[in-house]
N, C-alpha and C positions, 0 to 999 in steps of 0.2 A: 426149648426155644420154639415158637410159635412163624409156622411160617403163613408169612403173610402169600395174598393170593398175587400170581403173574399177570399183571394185564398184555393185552392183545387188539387190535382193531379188530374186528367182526364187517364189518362194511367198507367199503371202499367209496372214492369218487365216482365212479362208474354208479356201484348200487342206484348214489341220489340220483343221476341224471336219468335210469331207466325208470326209476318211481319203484324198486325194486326195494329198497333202505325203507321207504314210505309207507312200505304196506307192513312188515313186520316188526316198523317201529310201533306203530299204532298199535301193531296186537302186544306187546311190551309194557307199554305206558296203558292201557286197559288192564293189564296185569296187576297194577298196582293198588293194593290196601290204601286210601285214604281218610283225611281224618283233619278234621276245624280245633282250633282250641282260641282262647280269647287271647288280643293283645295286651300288651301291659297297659296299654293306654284305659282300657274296659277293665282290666284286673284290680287295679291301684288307683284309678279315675284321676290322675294327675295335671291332667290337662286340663278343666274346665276353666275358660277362658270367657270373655264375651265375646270370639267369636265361633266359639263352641253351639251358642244358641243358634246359629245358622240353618236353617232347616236342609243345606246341602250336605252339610259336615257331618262327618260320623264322630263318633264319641267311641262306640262298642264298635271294634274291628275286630272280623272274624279273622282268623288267618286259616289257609288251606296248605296240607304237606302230606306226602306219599310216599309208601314206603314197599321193600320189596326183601323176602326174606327168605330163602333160597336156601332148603335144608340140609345141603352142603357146602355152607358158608364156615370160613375158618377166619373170618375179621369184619370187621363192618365199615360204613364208611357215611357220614353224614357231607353230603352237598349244599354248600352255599353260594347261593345265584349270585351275579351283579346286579348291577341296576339295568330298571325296562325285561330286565328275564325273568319270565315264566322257569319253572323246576323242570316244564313239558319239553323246553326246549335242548334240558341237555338229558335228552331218552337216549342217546345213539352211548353219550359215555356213561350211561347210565346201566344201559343194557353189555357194554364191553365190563361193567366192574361184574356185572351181577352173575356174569358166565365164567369170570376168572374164580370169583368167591369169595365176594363181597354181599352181604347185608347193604344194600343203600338206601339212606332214610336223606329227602330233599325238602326244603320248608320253603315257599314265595312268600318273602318279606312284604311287609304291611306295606299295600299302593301298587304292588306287582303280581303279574300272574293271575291266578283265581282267588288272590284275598283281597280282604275289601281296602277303601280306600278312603281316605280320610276326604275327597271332595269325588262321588262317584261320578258325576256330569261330566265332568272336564277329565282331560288325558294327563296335565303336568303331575311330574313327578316331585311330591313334596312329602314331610316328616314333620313333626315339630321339635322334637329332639332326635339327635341321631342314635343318641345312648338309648332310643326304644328297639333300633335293630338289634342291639347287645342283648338287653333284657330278651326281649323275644327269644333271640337264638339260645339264651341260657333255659329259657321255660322249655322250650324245644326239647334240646339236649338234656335235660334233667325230668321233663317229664314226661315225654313220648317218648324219644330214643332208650334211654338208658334201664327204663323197666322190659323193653321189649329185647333185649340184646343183653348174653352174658359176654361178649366174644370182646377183644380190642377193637379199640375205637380209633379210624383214624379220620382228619378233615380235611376236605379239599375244599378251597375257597377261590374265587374267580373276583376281579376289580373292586369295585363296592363289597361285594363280600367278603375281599383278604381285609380289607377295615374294618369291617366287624368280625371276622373273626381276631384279627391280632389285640381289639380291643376286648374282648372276650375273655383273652387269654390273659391279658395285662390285669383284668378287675374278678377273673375268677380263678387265683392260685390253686385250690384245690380240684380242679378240674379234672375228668377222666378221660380227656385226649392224648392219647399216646405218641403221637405226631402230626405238624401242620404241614401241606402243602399250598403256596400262596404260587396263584396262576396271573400274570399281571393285577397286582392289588395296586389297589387304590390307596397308595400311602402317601402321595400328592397330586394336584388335579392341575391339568393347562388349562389357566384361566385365561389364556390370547383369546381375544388381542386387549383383556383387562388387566394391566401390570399386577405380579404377583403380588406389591407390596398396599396396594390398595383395593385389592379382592375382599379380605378380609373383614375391615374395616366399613366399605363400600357394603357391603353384602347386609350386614349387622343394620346399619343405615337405612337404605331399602325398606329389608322384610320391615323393620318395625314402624315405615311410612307405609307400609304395606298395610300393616296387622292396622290400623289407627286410620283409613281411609275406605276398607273395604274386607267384605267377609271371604271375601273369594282371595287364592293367590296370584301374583306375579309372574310370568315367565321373566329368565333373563332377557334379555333383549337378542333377536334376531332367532329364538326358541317359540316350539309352537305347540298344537299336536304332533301325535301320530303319523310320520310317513312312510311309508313302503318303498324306501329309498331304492334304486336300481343297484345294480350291481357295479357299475362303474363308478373309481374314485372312492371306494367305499375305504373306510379307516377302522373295518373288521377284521376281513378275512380275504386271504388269497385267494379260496375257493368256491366257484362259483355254484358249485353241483352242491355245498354244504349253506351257503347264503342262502339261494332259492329256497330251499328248504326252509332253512326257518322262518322266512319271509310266507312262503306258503302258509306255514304253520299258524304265524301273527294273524292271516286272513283267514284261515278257517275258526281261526280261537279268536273273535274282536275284543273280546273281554282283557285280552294279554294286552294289548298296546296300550302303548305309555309314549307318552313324547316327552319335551324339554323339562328342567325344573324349573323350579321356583328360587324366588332370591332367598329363602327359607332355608332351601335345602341344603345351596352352597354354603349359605351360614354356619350349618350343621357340617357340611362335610367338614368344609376348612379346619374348624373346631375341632376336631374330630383328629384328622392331620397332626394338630399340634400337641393334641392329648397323646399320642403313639409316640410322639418324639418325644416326650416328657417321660413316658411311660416306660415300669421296668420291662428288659428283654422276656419274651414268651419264655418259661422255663421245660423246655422239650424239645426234642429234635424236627428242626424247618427245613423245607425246601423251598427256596422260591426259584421260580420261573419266569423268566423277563422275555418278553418282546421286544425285538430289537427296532424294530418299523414304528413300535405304538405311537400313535398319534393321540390317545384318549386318555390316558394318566403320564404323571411325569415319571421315567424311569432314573430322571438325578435323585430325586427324592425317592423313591425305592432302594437307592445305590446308597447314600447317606444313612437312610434307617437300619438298613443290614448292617450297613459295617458299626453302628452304635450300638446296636444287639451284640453282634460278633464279639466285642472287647468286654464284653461281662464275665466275669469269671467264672458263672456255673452256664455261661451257653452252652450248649449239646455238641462236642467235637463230631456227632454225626450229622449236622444242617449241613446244606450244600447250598450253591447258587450255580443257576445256569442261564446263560443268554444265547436267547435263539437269535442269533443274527439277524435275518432278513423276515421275521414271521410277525405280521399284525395282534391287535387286542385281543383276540378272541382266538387261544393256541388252541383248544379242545376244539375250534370247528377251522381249523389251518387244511390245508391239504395233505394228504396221507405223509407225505414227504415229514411235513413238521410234525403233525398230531403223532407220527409215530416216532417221533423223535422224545416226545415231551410223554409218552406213555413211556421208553424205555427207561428215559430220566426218572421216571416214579418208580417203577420197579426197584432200580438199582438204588434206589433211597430207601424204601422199604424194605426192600432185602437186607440192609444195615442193620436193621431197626434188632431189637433182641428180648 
């Protein structure tokens, strides 16, 4: 049996607010092997469009992922961002896997982070298909990750990345993921104050008065740039010493910010939403992780999809579900109180594992 590594926090609150977490995160994420490979979008050329001609628009997106490979590693562990995150931002649990004894390999999906972006001028977040995050993360996992690692593999994925990763799992049965952990995913979106039932519909409408009027895209309405939102009222994180932070981080890295989307993207996500519910259960052992505060995905719809997984007859009688009561979107940057809550919760899943 294969024991998988214990995690642990390494830093505390305190750390951020002395700038003490700051200085050895940085020498951490320097640490790190990186490495471009092309999107599918440049791989497959599937998108040429007329408004592909745009001279803003990228066609060839580079994508950027870093990896860390720690010669006392006994498992690995591939990180998948949400959406608007940089891979840089999660160095704190980045640096707690790779000291337990994890291998961890992070990819910034196309439009986020250091990869490029399909309109580089503007900050909205858009895609033209959401099945290119899949793809990507399949090149990813099959072509970086899995030649550099003989060890198990397991994934953690965060909001927009538990949707790509559960559609991953759903479209690539032969996979070499030995378990998922899903961190508040995005398996449904609050579209307030737009009714859920004309989100859809509305969205689809839009973008393609969008695509037919102008090369550039849409924000939704009341969506913009980039902001350096304060810490009050925020619908992340309880913690202020872990917010700052990466707030800091966005200003020293401008290249990371992202603001609002595009009527595009909701298009995609939605889409996307409904292909998971359609979609058979991940066949392997899940955790998911709820946020009981989340203001940023719907967790009835997380709540709906688990139990339609759950009644499958070869789900994994070692998935679990846990809800953190009172902890916002963002559990990995919560205050020590939760994050070390939602670290013992992974342990004690992977310790199952066999």
């Amino acid at each position: 049996m294969n024991k998988w590594p214990e995690l642990s926090a390494h830093f505390h609150q305190n750390d951020f607010a002395s700038g003490h977490a700051a200085g050895q995160l940085a020498n951490v994420w320097h640490q790190a092997q990186q490495g471009t490979f092309d999107s599918c979008s440049a791989r497959e050329n599937h998108h040429q469009t007329p408004e592909s001609s745009a001279a803003a628009v990228k066609t060839n997106l580079q994508l950027q992922y870093s990896y860390w490979l720690p010669e006392t590693a006994t498992a690995a562990l591939v990180l998948i961002p949400g959406r608007i995150e940089a891979g840089h931002k999660y160095v704190e649990f980045i640096n707690d896997a790779v000291r337990a004894g994890y291998q961890v390999f992070v990819l910034d999906h196309q439009g986020q982070g250091a990869s490029e972006r399909l309109d580089p001028t503007t900050h909205i977040g858009d895609v033209r298909l959401f099945n290119d995050y899949v793809t990507d993360l399949e090149w990813f996992i099959t072509k970086i990750v899995q030649p550099r690692t003989q060890l198990p593999l397991l994934a953690l994925a965060h909001s927009m990345g538990g949707a790509i990763l559960c559609r991953y799992l759903q479209q690539q049965p032969n996979h070499h993921v030995k378990a998922a952990i899903f961190c508040s995913p995005m398996w449904g979106i609050n579209t307030a104050p737009m009714p859920q039932a004309f989100a859809a519909p509305l969205s689809r409408f839009i973008s393609q008065l969008n695509q037919l009027c102008s090369s550039h895209r849409w924000y939704l309405p009341g969506q913009g740039p980039y902001q350096n939102r304060p810490f009050a009222n925020n619908d992340l994180s309880h913690c202020q010493e872990r917010y700052q932070w990466f707030r800091s981080l966005y200003q020293q890295y401008p290249q990371y910010q992202l603001g609002g989307v595009s009527w595009r993207w909701l298009r995609e996500a939605l889409a996307a939403c409904q292909a998971m519910r359609q979609g058979p259960a991940p066949q392997l052992p899940c955790l998911l992780l709820q946020a009981g505060a989340d203001q940023v995905v719907n967790n009835q719809a997380q709540w709906q999809l688990w139990q339609r997984f759950s009644q499958h007859p070869q789900w994994s009688a070692t998935s679990a579900h846990h809800l953190l009561d009172d902890a916002r979107h963002e559990l990995l940057f919560e205050t020590d109180l939760i994050r070390n809550q939602c670290l013992t919760l992974i342990n004690q899943f992977v310790g199952k594992l066999t």
